[in-house]
C-alpha atoms as one frame of an Amber mdcrd trajectory, in Angstrom:
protein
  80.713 -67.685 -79.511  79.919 -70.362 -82.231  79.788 -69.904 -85.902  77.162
 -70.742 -88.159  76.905 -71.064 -91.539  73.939 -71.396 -93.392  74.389 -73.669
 -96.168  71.234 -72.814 -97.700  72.489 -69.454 -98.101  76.352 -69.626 -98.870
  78.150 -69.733-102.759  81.105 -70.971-101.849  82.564 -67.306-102.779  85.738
 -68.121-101.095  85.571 -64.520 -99.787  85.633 -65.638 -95.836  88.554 -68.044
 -96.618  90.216 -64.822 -97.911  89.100 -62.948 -94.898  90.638 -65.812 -91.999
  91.709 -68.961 -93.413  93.000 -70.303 -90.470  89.057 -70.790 -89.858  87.060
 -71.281 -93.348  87.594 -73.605 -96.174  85.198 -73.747 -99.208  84.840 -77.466
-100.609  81.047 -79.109-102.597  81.144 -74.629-103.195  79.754 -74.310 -99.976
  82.248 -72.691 -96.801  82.881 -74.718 -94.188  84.202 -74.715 -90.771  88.501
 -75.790 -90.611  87.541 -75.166 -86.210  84.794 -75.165 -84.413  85.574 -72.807
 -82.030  88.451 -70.842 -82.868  90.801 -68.471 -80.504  89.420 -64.778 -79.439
  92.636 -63.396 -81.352  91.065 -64.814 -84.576  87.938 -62.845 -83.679  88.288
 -60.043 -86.045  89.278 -61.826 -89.050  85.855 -63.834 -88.247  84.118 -60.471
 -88.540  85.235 -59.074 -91.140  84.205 -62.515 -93.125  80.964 -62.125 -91.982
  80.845 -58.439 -93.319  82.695 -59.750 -96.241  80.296 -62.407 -97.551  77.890
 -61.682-100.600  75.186 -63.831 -99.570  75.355 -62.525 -95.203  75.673 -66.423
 -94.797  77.963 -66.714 -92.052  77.126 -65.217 -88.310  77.862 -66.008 -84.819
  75.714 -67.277 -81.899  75.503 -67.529 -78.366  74.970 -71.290 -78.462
């Protein structure tokens, strides 16, 4: 699974750093990516930073 977030859509909120920090980081108030392709065990925090953001700017893909 990758992540993707679309900068077109994202705020910088901070609320997916809040969710799994080990994996976002909000700099130029847009998220950003801290790893590519993080662990399975971090999959849940990824979720629930998906769920958590305002602007449904973060999802995963196949790719």
């Amino acid at each position: 699974m990758k992540i993707v977030i679309d900068l077109k859509l994202c705020e910088g909120n901070e609320r997916c750093v809040a969710a799994a920090p080990e994996v976002f980081e909000v700099h130029d108030d847009q998220s950003h990516l801290r790893i590519e392709n993080p662990p399975s065990a971090l999959m849940e925090k990824i979720r629930l930073a998906i769920r958590m953001c305002p602007r449904q700017a973060i999802s995963l893909s196949d790719r």
